[in-house]
Backbone as ProteinMPNN parsed JSONL, in Angstrom:
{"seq_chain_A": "XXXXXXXXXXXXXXXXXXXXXXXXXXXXXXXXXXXXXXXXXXXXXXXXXXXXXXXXXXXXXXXXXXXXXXXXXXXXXXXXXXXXXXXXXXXXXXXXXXXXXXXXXXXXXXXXXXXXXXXXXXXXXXXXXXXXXXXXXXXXXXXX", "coords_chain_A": {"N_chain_A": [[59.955, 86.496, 170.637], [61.104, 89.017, 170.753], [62.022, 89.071, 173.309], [64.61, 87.641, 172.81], [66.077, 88.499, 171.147], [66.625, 91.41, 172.557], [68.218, 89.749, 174.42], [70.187, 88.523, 173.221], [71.509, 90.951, 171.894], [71.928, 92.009, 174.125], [73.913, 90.034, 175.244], [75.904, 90.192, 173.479], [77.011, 92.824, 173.79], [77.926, 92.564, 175.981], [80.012, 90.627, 175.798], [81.717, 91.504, 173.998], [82.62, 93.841, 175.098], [83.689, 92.899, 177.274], [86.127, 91.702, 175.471], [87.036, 93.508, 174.194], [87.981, 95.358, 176.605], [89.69, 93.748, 177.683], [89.674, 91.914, 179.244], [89.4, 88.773, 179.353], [91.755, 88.257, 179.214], [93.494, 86.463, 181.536], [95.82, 87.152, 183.051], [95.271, 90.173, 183.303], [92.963, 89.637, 184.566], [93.807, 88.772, 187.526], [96.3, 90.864, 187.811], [95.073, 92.506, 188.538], [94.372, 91.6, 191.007], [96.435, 92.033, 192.116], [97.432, 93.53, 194.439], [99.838, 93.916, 196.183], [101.783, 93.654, 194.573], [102.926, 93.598, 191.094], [100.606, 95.426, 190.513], [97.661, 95.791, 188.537], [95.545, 98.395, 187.874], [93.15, 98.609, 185.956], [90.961, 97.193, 185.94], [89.033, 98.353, 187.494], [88.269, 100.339, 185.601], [86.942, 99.224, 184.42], [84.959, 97.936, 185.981], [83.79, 100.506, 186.739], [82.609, 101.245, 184.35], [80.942, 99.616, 184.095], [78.873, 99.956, 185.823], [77.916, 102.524, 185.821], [75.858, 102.426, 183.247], [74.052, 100.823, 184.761], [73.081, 101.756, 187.108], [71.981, 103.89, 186.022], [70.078, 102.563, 184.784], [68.666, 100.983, 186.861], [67.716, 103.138, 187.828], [65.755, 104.165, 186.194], [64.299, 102.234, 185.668], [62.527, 101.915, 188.24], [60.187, 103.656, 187.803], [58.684, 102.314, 185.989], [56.681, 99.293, 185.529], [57.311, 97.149, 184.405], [59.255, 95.265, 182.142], [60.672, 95.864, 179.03], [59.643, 94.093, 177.255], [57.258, 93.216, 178.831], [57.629, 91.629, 180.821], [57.418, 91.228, 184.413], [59.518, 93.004, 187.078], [61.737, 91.547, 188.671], [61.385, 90.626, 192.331], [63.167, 92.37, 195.106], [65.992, 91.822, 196.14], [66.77, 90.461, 199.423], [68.379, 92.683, 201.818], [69.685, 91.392, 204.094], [72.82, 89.639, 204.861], [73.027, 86.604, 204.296], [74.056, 83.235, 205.468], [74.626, 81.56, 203.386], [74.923, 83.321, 201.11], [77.634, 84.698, 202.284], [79.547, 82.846, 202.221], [78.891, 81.212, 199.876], [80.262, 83.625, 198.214], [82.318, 83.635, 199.242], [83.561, 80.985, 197.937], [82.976, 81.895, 195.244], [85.169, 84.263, 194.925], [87.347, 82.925, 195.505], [87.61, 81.045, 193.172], [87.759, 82.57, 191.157], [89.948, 84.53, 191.387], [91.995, 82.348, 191.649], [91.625, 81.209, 189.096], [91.534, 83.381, 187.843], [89.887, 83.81, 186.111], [86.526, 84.884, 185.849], [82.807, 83.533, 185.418], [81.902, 84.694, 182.816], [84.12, 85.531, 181.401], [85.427, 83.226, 181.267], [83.532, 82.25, 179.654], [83.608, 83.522, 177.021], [86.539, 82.798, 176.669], [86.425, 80.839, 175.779], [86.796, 80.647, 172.88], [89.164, 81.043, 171.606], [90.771, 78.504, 172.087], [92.425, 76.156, 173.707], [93.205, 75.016, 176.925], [92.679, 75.554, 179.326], [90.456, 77.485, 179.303], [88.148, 75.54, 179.376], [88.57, 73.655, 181.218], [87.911, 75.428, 182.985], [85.479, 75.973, 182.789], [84.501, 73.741, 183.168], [84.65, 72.667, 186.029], [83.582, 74.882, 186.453], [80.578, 73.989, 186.201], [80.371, 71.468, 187.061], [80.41, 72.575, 189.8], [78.187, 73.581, 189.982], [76.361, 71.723, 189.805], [76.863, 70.158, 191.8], [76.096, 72.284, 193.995], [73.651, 72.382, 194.628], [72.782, 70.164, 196.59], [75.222, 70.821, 198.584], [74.72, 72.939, 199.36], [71.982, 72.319, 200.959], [73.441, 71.086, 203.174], [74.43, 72.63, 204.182], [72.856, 74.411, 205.489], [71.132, 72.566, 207.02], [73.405, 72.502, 208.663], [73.496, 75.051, 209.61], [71.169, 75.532, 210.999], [70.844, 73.617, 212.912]], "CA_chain_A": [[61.045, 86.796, 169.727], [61.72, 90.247, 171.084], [63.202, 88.713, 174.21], [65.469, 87.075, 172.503], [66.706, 89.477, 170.42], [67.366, 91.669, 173.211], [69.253, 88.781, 175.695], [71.256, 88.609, 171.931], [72.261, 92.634, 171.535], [72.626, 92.412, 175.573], [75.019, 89.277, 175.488], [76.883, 90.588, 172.374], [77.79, 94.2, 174.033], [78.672, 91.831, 177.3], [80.978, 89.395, 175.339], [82.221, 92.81, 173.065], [82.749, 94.59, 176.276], [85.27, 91.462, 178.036], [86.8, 91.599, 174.834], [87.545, 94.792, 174.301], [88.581, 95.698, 177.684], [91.16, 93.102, 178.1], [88.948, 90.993, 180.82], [89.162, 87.678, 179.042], [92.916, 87.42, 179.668], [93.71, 86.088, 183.103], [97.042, 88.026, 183.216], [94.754, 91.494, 183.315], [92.113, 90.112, 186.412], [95.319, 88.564, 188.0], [97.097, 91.728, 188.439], [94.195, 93.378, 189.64], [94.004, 91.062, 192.679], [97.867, 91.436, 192.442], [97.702, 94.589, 195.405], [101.448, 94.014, 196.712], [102.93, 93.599, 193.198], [102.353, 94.21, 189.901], [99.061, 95.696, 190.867], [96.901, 96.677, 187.405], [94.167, 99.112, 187.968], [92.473, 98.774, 184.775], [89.47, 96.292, 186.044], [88.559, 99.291, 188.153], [87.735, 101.339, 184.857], [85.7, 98.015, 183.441], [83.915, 98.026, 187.024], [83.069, 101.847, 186.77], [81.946, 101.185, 183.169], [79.58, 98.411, 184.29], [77.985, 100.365, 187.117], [77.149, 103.851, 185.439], [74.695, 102.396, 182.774], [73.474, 100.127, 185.514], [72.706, 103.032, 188.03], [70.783, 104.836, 185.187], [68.872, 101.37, 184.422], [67.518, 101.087, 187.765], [66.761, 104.985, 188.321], [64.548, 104.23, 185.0], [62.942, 100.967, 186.094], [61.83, 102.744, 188.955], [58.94, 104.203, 186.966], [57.948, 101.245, 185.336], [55.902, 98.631, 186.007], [57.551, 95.765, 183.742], [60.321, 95.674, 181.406], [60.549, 96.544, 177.689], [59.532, 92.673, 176.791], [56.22, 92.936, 179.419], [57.736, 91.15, 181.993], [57.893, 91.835, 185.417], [60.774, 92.682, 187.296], [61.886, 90.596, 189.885], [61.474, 91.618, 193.319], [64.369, 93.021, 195.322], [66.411, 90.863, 196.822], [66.943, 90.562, 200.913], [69.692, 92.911, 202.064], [70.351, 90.833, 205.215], [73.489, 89.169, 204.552], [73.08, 85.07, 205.317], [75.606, 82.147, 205.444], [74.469, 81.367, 201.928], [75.616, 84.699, 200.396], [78.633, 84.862, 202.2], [79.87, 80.94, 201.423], [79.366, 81.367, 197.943], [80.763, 84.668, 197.511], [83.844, 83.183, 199.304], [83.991, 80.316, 197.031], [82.961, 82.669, 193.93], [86.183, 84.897, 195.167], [88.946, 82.278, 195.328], [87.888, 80.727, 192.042], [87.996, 84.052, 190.584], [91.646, 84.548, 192.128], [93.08, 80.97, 191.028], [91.739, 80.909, 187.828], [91.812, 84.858, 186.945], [88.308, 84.168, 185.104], [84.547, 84.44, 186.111], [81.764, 83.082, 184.161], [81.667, 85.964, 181.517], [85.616, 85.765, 180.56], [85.798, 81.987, 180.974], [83.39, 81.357, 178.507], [84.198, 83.949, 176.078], [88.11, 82.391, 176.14], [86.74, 79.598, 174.665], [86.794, 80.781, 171.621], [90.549, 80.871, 171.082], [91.243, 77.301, 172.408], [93.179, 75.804, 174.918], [92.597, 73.724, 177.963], [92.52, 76.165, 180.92], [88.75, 77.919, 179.592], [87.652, 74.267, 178.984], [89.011, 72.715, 182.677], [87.306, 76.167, 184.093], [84.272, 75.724, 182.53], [84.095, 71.982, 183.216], [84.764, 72.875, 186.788], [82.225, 75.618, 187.075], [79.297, 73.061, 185.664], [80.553, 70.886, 188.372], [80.164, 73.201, 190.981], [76.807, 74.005, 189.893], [75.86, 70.198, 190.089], [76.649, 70.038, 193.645], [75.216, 73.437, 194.402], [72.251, 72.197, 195.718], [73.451, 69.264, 197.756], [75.934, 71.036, 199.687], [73.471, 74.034, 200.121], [70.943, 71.584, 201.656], [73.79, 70.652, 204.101], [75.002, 73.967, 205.232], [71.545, 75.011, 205.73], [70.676, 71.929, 207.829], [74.254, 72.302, 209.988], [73.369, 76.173, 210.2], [69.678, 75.109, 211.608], [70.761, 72.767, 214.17]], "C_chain_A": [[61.803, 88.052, 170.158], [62.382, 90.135, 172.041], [64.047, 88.608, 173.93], [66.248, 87.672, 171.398], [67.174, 90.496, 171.427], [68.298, 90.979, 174.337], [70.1, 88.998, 174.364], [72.102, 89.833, 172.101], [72.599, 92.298, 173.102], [74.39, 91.83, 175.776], [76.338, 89.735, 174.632], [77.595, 91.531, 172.861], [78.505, 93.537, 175.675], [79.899, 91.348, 176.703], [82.043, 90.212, 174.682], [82.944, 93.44, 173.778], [84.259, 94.044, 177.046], [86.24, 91.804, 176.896], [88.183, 92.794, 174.381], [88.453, 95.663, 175.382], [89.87, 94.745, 178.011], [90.537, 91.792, 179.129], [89.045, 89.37, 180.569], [91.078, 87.055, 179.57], [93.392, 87.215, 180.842], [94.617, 86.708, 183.653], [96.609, 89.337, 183.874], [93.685, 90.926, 184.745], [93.371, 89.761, 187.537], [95.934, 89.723, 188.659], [96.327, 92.622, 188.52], [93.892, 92.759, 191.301], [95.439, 91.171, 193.202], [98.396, 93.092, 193.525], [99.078, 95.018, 195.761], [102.425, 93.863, 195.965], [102.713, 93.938, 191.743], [100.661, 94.698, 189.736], [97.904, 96.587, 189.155], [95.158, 97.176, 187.934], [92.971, 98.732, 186.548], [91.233, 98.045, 185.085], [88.369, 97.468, 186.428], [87.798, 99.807, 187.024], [86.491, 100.632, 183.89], [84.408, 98.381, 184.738], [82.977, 98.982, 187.033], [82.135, 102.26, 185.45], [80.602, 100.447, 183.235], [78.78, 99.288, 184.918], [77.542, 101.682, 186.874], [75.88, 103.168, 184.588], [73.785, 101.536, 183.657], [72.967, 100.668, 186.783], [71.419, 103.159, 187.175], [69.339, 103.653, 184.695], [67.547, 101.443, 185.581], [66.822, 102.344, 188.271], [65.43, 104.166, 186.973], [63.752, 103.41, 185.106], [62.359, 100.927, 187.359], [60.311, 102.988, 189.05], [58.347, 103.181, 186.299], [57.346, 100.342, 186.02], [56.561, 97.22, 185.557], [58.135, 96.306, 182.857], [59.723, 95.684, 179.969], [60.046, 95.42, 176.998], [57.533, 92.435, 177.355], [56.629, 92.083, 180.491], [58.055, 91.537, 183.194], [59.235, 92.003, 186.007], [60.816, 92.366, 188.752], [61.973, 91.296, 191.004], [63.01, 91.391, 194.316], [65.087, 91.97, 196.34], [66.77, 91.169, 198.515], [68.32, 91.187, 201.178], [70.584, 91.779, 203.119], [71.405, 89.682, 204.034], [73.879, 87.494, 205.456], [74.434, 84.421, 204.857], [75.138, 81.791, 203.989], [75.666, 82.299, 200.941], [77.214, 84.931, 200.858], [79.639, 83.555, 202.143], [80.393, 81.276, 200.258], [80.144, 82.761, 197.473], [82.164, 84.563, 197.602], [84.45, 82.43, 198.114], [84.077, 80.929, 195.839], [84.328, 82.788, 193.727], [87.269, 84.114, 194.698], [88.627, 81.481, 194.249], [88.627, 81.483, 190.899], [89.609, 84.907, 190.743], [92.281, 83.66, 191.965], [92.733, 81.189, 190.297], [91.789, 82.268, 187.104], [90.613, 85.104, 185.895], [87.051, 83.8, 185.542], [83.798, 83.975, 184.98], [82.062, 83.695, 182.67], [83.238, 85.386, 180.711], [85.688, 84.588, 180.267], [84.898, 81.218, 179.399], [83.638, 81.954, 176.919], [86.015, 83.296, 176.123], [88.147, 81.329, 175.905], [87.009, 79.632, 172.993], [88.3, 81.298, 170.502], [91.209, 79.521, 172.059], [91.435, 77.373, 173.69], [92.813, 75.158, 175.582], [91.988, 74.14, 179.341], [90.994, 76.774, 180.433], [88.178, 76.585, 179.586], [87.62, 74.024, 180.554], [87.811, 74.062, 183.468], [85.242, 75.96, 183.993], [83.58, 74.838, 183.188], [83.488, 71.948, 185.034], [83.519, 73.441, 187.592], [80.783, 74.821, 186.947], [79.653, 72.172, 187.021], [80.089, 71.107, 189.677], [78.605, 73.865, 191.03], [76.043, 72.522, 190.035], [75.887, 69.973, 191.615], [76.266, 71.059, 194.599], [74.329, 72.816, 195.443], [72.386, 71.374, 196.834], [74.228, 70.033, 198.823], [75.23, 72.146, 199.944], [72.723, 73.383, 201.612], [72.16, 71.299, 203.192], [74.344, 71.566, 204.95], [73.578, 74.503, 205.994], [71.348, 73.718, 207.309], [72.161, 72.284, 209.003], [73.989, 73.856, 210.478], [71.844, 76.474, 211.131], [69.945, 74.535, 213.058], [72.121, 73.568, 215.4]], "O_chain_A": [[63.013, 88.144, 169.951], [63.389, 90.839, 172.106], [64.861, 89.326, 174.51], [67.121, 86.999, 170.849], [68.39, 90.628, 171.286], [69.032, 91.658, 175.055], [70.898, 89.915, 174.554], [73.288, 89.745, 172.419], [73.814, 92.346, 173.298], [75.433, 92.388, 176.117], [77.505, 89.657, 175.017], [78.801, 91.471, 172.623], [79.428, 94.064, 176.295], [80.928, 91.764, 177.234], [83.2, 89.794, 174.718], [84.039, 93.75, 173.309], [85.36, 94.55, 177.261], [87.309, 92.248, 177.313], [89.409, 92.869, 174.304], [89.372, 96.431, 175.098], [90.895, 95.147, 178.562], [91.22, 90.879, 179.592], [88.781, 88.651, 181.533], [91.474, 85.988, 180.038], [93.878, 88.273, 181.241], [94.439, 86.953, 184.845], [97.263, 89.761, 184.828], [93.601, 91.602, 185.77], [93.745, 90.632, 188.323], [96.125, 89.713, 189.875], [96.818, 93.748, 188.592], [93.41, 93.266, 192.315], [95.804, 90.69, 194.275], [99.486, 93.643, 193.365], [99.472, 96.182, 195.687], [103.615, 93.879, 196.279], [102.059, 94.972, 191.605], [99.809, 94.297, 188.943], [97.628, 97.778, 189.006], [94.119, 96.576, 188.211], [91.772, 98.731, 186.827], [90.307, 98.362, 184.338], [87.245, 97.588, 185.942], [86.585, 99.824, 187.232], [85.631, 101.064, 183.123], [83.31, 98.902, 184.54], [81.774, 98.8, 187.217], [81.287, 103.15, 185.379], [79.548, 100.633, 182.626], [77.691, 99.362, 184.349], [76.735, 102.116, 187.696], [74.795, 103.298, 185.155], [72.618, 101.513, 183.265], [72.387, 99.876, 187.526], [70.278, 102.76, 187.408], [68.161, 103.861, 184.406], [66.347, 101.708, 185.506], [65.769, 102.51, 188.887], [64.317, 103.744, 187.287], [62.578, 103.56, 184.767], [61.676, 99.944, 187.646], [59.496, 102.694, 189.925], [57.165, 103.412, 186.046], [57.401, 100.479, 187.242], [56.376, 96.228, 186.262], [57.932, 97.474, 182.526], [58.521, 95.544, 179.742], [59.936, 95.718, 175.809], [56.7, 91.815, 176.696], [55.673, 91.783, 181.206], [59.045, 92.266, 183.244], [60.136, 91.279, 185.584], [60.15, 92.789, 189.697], [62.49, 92.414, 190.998], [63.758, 90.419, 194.211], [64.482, 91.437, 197.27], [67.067, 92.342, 198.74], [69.339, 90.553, 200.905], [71.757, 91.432, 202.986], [71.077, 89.15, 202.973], [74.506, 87.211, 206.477], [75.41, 84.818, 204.22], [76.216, 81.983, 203.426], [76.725, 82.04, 200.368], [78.026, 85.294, 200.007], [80.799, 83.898, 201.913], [81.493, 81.512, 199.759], [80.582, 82.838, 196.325], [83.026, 84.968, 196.821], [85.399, 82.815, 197.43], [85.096, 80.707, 195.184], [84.949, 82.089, 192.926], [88.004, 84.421, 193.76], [89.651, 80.816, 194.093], [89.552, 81.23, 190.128], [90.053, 85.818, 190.044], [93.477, 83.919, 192.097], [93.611, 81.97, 189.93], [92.052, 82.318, 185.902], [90.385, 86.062, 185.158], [86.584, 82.663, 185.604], [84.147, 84.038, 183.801], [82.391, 83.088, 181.65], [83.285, 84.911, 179.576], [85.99, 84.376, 179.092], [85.203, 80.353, 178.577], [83.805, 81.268, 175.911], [86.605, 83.678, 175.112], [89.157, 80.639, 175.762], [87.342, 78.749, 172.202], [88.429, 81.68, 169.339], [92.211, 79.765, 172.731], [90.991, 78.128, 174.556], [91.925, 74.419, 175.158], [91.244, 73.559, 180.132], [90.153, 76.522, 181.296], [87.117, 76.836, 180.157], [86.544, 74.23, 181.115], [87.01, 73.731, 184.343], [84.285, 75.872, 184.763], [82.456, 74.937, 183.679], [82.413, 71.47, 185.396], [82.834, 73.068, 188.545], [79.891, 75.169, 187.72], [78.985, 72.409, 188.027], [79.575, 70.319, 190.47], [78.072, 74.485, 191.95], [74.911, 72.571, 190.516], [74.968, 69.659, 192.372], [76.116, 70.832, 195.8], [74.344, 72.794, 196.674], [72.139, 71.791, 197.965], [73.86, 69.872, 199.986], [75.138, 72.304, 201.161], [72.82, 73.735, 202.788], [71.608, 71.334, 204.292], [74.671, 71.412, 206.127], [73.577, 74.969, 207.134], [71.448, 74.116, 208.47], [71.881, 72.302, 210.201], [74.213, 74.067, 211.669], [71.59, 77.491, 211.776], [69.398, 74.903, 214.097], [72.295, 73.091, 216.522]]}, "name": "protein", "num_of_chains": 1, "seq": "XXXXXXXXXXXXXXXXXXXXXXXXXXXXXXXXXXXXXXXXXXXXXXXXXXXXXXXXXXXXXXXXXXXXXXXXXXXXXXXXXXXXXXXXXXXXXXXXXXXXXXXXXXXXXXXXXXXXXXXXXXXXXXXXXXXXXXXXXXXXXXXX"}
């Protein structure tokens, strides 16, 4: 129960956070990728917001052994940078640049209608369905 009460308060100050900042409207990540023209800084000050309490997290889980729930924490992921990681980060990128919304914003802008969080959504579930398949095939053409 205590998990799930904190994934709750976590997701809430996430979803609170998009909202608040402006991040849900596509207009605002848009003209942060928009460098050579109407260029808006403002993601920058969401980015720098994300990444201070998330510094101080991992200085503090450092010292621990297992999180505030008893569970361990996952071990550290491989710096080396494979064809996996940089694939998907491509594809991440230019979704994230046509549609002006990642996971977080797309699914909070369901909650004032429309068709474009719906189509992105639909999209992203999609692309998580064939995840694995086309993994399996980059992997095997990056093998041989």
């Amino acid at each position: 129960m205590q998990r799930i009460v904190i994934a709750a308060v976590s997701g809430g100050l996430f979803g609170a956070g998009l909202l608040v900042s402006g991040m849900t409207d596509t207009n605002k990540v848009q003209g942060w990728l928009d460098v050579f023209g109407a260029w808006d800084p403002t993601l920058a000050f969401v980015l720098g917001g994300a990444i201070m309490p998330m510094l101080l997290a991992w200085h503090l889980t450092t010292k621990r052994a297992a999180s505030l729930v008893g569970e361990p924490f996952p071990a550290k992921p491989d710096p080396k940078l494979g064809h996996n990681l940089v694939i998907g980060s491509v594809l991440f990128g230019a979704g994230w640049g046509l549609a002006g919304l990642c996971p977080g914003p797309a699914i909070a802008s369901l909650s004032w209608g429309g068709t474009g969080g719906i189509t992105f959504i639909l999209a992203m579930i999609g692309g998580m369905v064939i995840a694995q398949p086309v993994r399996a095939q980059i992997d095997r053409l990056a093998a041989a």
